[in-house]
C-alpha positions as semicolon CSV with decimal commas, in nm:
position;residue;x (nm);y (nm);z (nm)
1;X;0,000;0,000;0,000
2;X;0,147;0,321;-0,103
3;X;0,174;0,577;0,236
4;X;0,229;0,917;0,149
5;X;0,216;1,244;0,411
6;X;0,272;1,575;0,222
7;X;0,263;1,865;0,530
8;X;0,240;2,220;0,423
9;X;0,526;2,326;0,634
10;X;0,747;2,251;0,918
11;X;0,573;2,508;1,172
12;X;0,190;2,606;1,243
13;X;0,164;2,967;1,467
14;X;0,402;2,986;1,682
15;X;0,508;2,597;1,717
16;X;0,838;2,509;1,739
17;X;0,975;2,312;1,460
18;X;0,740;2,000;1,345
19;X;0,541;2,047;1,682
20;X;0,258;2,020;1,536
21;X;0,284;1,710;1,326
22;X;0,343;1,419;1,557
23;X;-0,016;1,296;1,530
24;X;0,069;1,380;1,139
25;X;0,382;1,175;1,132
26;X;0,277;0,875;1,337
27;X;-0,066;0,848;1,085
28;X;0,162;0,708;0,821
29;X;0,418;0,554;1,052
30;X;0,216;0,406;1,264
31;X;0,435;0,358;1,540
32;X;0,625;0,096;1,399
33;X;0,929;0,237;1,546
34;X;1,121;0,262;1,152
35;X;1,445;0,439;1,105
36;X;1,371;0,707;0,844
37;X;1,621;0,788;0,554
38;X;1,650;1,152;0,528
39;X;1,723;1,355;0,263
40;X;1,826;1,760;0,335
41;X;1,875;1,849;-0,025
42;X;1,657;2,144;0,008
43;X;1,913;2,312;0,265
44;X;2,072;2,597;0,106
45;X;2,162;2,888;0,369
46;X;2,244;2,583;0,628
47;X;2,446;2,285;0,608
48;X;2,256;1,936;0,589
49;X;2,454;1,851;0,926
50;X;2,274;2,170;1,066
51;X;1,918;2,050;0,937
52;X;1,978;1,649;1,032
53;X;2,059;1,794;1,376
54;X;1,698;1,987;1,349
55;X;1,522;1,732;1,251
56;X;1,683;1,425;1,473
57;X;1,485;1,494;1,810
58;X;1,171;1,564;1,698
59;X;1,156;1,212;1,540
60;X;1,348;1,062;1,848
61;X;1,062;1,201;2,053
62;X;0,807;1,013;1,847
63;X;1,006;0,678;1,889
64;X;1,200;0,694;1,525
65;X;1,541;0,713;1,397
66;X;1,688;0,929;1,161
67;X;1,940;0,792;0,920
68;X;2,056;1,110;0,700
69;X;2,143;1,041;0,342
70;X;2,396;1,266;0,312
71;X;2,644;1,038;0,521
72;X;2,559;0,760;0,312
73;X;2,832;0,635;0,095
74;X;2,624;0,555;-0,164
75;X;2,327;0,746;-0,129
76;X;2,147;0,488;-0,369
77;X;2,203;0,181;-0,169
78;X;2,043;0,373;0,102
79;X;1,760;0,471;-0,041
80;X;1,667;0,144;-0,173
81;X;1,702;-0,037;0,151
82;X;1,511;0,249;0,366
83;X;1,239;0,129;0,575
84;X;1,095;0,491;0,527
85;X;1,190;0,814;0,367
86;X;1,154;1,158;0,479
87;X;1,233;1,467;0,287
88;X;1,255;1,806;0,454
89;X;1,165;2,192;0,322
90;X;1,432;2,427;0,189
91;X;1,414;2,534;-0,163
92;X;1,245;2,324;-0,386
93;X;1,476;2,387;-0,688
94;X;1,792;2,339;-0,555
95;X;1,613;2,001;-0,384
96;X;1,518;1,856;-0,735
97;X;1,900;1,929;-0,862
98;X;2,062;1,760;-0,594
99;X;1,760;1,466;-0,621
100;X;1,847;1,422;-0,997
101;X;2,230;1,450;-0,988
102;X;2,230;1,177;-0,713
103;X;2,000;0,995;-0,967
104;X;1,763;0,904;-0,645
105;X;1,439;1,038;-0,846
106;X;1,346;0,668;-0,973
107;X;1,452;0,489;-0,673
108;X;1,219;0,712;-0,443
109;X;0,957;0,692;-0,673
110;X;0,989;0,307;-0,738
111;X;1,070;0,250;-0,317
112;X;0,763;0,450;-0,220
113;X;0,523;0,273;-0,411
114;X;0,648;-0,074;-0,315
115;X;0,495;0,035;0,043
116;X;0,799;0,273;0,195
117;X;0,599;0,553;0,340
118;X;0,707;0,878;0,237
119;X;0,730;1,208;0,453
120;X;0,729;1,550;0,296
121;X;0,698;1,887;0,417
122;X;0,677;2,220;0,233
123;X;0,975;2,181;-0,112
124;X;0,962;1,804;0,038
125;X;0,568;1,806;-0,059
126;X;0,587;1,994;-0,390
127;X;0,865;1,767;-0,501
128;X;0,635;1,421;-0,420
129;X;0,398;1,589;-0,702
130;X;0,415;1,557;-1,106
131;X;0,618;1,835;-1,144
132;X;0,698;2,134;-0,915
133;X;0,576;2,412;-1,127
134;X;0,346;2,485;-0,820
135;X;0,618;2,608;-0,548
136;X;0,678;2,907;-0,351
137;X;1,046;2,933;-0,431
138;X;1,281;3,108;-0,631
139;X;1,446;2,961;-0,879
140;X;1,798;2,973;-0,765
141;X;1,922;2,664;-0,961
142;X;1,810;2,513;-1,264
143;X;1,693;2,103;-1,211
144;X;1,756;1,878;-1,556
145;X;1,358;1,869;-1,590
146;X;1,051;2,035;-1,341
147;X;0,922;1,662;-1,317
148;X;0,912;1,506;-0,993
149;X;0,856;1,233;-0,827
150;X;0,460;1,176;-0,942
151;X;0,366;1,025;-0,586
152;X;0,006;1,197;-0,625
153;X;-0,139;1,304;-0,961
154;X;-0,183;1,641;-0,902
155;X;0,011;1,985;-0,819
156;X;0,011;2,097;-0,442
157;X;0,086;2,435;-0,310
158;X;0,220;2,458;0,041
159;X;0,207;2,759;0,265
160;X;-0,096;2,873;0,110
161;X;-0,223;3,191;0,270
162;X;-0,522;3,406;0,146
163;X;-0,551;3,751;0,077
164;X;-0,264;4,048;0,059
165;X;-0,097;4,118;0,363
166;X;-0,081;4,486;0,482
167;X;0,157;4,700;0,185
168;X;0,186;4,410;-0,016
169;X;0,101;4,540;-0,388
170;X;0,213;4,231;-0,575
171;X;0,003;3,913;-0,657
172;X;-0,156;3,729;-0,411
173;X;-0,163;3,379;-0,391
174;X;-0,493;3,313;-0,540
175;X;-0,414;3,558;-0,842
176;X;-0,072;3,368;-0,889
177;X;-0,237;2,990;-0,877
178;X;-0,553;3,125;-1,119
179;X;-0,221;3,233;-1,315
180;X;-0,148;2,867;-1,337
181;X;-0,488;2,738;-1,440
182;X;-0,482;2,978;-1,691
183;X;-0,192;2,844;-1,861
184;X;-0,289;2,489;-1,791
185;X;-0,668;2,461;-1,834
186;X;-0,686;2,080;-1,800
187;X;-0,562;2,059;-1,460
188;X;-0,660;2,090;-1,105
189;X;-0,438;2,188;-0,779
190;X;-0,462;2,159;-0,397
191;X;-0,394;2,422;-0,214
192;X;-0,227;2,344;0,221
193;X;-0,244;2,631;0,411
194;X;0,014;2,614;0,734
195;X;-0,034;2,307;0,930
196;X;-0,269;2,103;0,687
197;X;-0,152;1,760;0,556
198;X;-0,228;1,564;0,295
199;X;-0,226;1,186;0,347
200;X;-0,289;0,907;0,131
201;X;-0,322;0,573;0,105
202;X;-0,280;0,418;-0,238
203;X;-0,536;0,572;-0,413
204;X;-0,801;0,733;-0,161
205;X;-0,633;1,103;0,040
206;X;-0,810;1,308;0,335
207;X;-0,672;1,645;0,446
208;X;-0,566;1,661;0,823
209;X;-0,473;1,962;1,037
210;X;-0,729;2,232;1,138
211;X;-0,793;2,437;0,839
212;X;-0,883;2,182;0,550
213;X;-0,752;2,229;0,169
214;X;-0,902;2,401;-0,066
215;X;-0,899;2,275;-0,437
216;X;-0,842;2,535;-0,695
217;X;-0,990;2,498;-1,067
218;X;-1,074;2,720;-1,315
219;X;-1,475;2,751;-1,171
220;X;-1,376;2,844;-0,848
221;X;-1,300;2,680;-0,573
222;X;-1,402;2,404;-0,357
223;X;-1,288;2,349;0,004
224;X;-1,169;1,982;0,137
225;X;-1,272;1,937;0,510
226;X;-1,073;1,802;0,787
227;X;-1,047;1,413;0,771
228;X;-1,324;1,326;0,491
229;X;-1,118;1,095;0,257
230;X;-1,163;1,119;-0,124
231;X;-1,050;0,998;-0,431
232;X;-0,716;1,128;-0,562
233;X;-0,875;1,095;-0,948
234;X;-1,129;1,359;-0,808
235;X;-0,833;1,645;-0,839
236;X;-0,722;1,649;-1,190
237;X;-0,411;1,658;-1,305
238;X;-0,171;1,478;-1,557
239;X;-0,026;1,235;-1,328
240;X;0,237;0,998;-1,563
């Protein structure tokens, strides 16, 4: 059974750093007590040391281990024998470089839907879709392709919040995401605001958190509500 969690982000309010997602992280874990493969690639203004460090206790406090892949010797190897694989925020471009020039795009893809549950927040999210011509981030590096890892068959976009903040006279997110309907017409996204999850099993999702998703299309909009599972064919998109 394929186990996927995609989190909108590491924090919700004033939380400290994946506080809020234990409940999150043990729904596709289970407490089964797995040591999860990491992979920092998204790091770019800290070292992946820094962010294993980060990351270590708050998974140690929910009674798992963290393997980083970065001390792997081949990172490979270690992602095809990973009992489960998690893969932090950062910037989602330089993420998807360092995914493809390790050539661990296939393997993740092929490990996750043998039944290695998957754990992805915020670049870690938009990289488990088709492509990630739905992120936040700048383009500081150029990957070989936008295609990702395909794990659901639709776009996401994390850290979705609504409106224009105070002075802010560019887009706002709406206007940027009806930007990308406009250009692609036959597809369907899902929009996490902070602290929402997606999970899914094999083919069936529900949204968990406290705010819901909201599914963006060219008619509007439709929310998702807490914990009422649906169909992943009910988003559109152009899965491969």
């Amino acid at each position: 059974m394929k186990k996927v969690l995609l989190m909108s982000s590491s924090r919700q309010g004033n939380q400290g750093y994946l506080e809020h997602a234990g409940e999150q992280i043990h729904a596709v874990l289970q407490h089964q007590g797995q040591q999860v493969l990491f992979v920092p690639y998204a790091a770019v203004t800290f070292s992946f040391d820094e962010y294993e460090a980060r990351v270590k206790p708050v998974f140690a406090a929910l009674g798992y281990g963290i393997n980083s892949i970065h001390r792997a010797e081949d990172p490979l190897a270690a992602v095809n024998a990973a009992q489960a694989i998690a893969i932090g925020g950062g910037n989602t471009w330089a993420l998807l470089r360092r995914m493809y020039d390790a050539d661990l795009v296939a393997a993740i893809r092929r490990r996750v839907l043998e039944g290695v549950p998957y754990i992805g927040w915020s670049a870690g999210s938009n990289v488990a879709c088709p492509t990630i011509r739905t992120t936040n981030d700048m383009p500081i590096i150029a990957p070989p392709t936008f295609d990702a890892l395909n794990l659901v068959p639709f776009q996401i976009n994390p850290h979705f919040i609504s409106g224009k903040p105070p002075g802010h006279n560019g887009e706002t997110r709406e206007e940027r995401l009806a930007e990308f309907l406009a250009i692609n017409p036959q597809e369907e996204l899902l929009a996490l605001p902070e602290g929402s999850a997606l999970l899914v099993e094999d083919d069936r999702a529900k949204v968990l958190g406290e705010q819901g998703g909201i599914v963006f299309t060219l008619q509007g909009d439709r929310k998702l509500p807490v914990g009422q599972p649906f169909d992943l064919s009910s988003i559109k998109g152009v899965g491969r």
